[in-house]
Kinemage of the C-alpha trace (Angstrom):
@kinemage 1
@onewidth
@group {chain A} dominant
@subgroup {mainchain}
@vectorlist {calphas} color= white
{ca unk a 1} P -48.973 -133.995 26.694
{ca unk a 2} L -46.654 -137.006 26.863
{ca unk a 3} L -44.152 -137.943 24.406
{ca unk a 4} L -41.946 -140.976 23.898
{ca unk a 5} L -38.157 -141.130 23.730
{ca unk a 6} L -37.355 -142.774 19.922
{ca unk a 7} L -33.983 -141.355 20.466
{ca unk a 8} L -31.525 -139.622 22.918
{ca unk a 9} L -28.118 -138.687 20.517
{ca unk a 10} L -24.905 -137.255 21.650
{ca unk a 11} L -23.552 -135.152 19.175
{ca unk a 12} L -20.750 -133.337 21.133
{ca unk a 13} L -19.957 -134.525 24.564
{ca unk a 14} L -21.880 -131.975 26.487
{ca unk a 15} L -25.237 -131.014 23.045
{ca unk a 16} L -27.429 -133.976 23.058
{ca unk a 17} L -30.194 -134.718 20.291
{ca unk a 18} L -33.473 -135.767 21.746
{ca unk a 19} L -36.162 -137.258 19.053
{ca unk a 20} L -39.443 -137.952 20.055
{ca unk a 21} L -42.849 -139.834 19.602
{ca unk a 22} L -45.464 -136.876 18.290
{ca unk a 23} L -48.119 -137.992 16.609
{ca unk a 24} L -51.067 -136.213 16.099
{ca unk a 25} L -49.004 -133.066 17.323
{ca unk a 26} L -50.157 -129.675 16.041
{ca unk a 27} L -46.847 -128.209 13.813
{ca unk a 28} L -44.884 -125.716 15.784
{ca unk a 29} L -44.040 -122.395 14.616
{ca unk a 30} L -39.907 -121.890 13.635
{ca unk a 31} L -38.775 -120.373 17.160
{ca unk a 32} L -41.353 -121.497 19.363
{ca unk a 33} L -40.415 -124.100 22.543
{ca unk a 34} L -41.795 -126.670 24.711
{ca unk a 35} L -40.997 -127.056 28.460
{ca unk a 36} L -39.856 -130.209 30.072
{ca unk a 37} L -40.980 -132.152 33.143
{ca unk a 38} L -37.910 -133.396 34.519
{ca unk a 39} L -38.232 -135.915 37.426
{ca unk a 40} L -37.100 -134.831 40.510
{ca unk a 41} L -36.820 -131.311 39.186
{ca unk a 42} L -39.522 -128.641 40.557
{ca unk a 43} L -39.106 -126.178 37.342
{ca unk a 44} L -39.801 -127.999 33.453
{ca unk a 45} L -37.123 -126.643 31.395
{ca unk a 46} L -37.249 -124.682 28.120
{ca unk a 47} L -35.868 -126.366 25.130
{ca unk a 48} L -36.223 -124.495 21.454
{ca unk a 49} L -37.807 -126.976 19.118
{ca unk a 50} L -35.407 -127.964 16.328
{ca unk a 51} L -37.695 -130.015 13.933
{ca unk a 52} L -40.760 -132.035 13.121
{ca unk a 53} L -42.710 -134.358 11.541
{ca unk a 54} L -46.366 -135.265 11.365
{ca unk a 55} L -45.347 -137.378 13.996
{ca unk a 56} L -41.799 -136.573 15.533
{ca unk a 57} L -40.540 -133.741 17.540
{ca unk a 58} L -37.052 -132.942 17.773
{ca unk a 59} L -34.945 -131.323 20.539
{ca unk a 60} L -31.456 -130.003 21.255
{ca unk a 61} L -29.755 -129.264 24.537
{ca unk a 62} L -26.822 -128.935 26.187
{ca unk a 63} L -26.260 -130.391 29.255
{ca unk a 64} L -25.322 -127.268 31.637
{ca unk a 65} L -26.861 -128.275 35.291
{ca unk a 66} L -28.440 -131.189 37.076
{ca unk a 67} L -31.800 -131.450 35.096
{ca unk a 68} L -30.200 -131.008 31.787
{ca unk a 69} L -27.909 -133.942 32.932
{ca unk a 70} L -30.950 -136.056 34.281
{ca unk a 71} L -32.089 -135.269 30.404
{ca unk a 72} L -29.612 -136.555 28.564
{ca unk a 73} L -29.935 -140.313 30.342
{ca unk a 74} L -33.268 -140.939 28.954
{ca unk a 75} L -33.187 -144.025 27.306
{ca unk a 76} L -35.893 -145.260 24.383
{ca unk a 77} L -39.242 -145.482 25.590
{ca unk a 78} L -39.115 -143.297 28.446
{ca unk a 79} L -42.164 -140.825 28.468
{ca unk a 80} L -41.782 -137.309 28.484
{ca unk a 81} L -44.214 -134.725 29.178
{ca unk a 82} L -44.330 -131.743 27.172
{ca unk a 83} L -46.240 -128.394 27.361
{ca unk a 84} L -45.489 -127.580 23.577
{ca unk a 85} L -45.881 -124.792 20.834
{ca unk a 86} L -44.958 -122.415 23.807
{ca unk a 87} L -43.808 -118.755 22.706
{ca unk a 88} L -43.885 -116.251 20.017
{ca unk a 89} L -41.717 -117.480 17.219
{ca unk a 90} L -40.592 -116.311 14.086
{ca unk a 91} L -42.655 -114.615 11.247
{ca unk a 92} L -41.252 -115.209 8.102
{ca unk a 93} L -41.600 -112.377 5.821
{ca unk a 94} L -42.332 -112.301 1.708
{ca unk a 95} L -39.137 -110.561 0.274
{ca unk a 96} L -36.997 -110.823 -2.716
{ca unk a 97} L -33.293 -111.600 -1.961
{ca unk a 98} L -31.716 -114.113 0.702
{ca unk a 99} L -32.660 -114.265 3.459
{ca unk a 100} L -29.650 -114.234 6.529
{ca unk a 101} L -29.618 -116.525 9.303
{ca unk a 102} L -27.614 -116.034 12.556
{ca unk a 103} L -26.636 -118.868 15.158
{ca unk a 104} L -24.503 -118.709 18.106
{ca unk a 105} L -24.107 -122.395 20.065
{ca unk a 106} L -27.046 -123.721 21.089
{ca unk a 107} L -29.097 -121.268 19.523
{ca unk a 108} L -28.435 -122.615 16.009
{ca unk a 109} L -30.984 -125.481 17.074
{ca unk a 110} L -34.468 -123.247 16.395
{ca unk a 111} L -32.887 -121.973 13.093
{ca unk a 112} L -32.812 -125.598 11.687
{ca unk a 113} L -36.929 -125.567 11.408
{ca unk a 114} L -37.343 -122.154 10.063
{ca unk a 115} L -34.469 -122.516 7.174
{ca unk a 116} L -36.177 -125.395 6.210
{ca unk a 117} L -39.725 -122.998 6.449
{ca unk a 118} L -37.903 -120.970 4.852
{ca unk a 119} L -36.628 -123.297 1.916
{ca unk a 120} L -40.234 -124.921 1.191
{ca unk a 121} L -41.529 -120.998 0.233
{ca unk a 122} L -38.601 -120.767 -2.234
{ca unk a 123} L -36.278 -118.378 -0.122
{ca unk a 124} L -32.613 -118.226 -0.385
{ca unk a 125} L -30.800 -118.851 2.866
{ca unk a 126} L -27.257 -117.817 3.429
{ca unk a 127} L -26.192 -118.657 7.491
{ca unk a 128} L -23.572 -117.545 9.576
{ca unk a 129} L -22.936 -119.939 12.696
{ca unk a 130} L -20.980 -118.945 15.548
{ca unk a 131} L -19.027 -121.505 18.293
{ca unk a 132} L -16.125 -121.427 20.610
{ca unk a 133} L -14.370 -124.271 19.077
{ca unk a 134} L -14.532 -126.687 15.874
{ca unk a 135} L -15.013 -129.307 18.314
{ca unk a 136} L -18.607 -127.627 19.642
{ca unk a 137} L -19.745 -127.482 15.918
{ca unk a 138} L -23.051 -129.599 15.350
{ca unk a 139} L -25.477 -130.536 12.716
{ca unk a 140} L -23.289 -128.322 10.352
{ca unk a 141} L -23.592 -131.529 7.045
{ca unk a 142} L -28.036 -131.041 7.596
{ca unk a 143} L -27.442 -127.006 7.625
{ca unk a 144} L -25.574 -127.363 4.621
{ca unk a 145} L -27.882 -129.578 2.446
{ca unk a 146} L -30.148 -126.176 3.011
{ca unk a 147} L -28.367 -123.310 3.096
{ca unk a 148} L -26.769 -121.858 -0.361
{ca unk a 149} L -23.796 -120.832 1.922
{ca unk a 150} L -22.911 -121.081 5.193
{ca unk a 151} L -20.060 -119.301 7.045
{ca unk a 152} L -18.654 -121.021 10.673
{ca unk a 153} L -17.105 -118.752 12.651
{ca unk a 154} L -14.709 -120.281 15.858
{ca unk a 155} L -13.639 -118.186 18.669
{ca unk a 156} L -9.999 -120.034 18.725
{ca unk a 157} L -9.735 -120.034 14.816
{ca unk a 158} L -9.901 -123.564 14.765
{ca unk a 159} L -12.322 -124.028 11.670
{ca unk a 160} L -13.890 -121.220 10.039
{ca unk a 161} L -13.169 -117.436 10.208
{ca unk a 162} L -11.465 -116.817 13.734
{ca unk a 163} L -13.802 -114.447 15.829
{ca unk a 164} L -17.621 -113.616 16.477
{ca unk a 165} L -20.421 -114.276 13.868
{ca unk a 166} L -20.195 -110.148 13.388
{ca unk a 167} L -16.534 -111.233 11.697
{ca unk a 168} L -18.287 -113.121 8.734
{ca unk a 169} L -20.276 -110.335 7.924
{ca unk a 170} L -17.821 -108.731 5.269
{ca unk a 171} L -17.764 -112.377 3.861
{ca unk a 172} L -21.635 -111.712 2.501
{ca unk a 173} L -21.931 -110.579 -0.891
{ca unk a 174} L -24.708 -108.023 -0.409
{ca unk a 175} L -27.420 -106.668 2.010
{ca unk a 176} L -29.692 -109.149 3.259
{ca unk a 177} L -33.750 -109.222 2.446
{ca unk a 178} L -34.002 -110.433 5.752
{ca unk a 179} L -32.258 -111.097 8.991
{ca unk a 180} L -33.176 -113.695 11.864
{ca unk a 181} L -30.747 -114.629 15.032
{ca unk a 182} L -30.954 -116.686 17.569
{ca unk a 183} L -27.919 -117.091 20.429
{ca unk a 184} L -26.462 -115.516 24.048
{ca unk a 185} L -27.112 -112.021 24.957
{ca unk a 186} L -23.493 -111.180 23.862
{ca unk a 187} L -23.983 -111.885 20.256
{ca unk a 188} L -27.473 -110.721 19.781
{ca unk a 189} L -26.383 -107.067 21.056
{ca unk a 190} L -23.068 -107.012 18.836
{ca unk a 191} L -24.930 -108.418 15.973
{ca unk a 192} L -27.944 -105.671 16.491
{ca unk a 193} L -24.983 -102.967 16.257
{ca unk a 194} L -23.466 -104.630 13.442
{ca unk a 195} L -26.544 -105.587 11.329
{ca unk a 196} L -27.208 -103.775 8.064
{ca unk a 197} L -29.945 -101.733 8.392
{ca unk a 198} L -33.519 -103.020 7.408
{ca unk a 199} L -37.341 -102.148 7.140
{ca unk a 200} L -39.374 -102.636 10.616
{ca unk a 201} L -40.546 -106.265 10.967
{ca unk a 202} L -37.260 -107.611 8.890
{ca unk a 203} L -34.779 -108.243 11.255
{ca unk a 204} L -35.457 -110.829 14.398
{ca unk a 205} L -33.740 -111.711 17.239
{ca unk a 206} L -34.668 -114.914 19.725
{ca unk a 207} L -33.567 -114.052 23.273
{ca unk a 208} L -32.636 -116.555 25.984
{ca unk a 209} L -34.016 -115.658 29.321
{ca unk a 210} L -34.734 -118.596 32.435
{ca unk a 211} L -38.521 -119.504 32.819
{ca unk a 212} L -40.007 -120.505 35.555
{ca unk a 213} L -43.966 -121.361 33.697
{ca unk a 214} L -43.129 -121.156 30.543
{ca unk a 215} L -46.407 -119.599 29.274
{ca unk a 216} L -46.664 -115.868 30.985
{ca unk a 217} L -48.086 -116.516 34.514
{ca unk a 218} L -44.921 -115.960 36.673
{ca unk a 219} L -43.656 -112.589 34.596
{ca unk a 220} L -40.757 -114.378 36.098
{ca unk a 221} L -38.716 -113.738 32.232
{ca unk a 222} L -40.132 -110.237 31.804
{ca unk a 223} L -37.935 -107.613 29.943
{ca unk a 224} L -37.889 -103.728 28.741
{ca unk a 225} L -39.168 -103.288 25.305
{ca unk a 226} L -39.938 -99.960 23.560
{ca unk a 227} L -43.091 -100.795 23.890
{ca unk a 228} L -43.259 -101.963 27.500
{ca unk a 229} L -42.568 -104.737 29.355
{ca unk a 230} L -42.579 -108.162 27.455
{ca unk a 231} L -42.736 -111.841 28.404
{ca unk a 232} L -40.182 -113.513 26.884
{ca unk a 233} L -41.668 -116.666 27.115
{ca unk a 234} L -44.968 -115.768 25.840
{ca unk a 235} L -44.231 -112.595 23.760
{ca unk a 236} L -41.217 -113.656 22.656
{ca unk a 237} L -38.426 -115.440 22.463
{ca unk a 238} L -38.482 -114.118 19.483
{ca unk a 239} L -38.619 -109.732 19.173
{ca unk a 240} L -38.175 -107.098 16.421
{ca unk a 241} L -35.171 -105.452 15.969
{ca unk a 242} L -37.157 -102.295 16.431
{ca unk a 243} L -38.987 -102.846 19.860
{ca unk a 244} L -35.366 -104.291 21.180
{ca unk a 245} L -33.706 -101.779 24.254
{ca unk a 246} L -30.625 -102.873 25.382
């Protein structure tokens, strides 16, 4: 399907924020993707969906390689094409108590959509958001206007509590209902160890893998589950704590 660029926004000088010309679109679910058709690139690239309207879709990268780049010179009015509402996102669960919400970098983007899922069924959201440096921190004034709380956690100490987004975990006041994460390999495994302990189908994790379809043909993105090998592009991104092998 094609979209229009309404808007291409830097927000740090290499995380862009791409807005675009939906309407009609079918709502995605929190955690699912599109993939892009970059000109002059052979493979579309996989970009976690950050929000939507009845008639916007929003994006955010970071500019990492020579299609990303291409990306983030789109101008208003350029066309995009999009194969959207790719992947498995997340399920949000009925539970009493807050709910916790894990980002690490770029993988704070797909949390934006389900807090506010979240939010609109009444949940309490406390977040924890991970980056290497205050000046990488993003979209931190819209997570706030959401989130009852929200802990930033800086590798150099420069804003926040110095560390990993396992650091801020003392900081929470009680066991979570309710646990979803999204960010590098890295985190996801120290946060898995780290995690509270909760009932199966309570605690999920969004990988990042590289795609080649984007929709399960290729098994290019395939990984080892406890139940057996799993696309991550179709069966995930997002898994259960549970089925997770390291």
């Amino acid at each position: 399907m094609d979209y229009t660029v309404l808007r291409n926004n830097m927000l740090t000088p290499n995380i862009f924020e791409l807005i675009l010309h939906a309407p009609g679109q079918e709502p995605p679910q929190p955690g699912q993707f599109v993939n892009v058709q970059i000109d002059g690139q052979y493979l579309r690239r996989p970009i976690s969906v950050c929000d939507w309207t009845h008639d916007t879709l929003t994006l955010i990268y970071k500019v990492v390689g020579e299609g990303t780049a291409k990306l983030a010179k789109l101008r208003q009015g350029t066309t995009l094409n999009l194969l959207a509402n790719l992947g498995n996102g997340f399920t949000v669960q009925k539970h009493r108590g807050y709910a916790l919400v894990v980002g690490g970098g770029v993988g704070c983007p797909p949390l934006f959509g389900l807090i506010k899922t979240l939010r609109a069924q009444g949940r309490r959201v406390v977040a924890i958001f991970g980056f290497n440096t205050a000046a990488d921190i993003f979209y931190l004034d819209r997570f706030c206007t959401l989130c009852q709380d929200v802990h930033i956690t800086t590798v150099d100490g420069s804003t926040g509590t110095r560390g990993f987004v396992t650091d801020a975990l003392p900081l929470l006041p009680r066991r979570p209902a309710a646990l979803y994460a999204c960010g590098p390999m890295p985190m996801l495994r120290a946060l898995y160890d780290a995690a509270p302990a909760l009932p199966p189908g309570f605690a999920q994790f969004s990988f990042e893998e590289r795609m080649a379809c984007g929709f399960g043909a290729c098994m290019g993105c395939s990984c080892q589950t406890k139940e057996g090998s799993k696309r991550i592009c179709k069966d995930g991104p997002v898994l259960l704590k549970e089925e997770i092998v390291w």
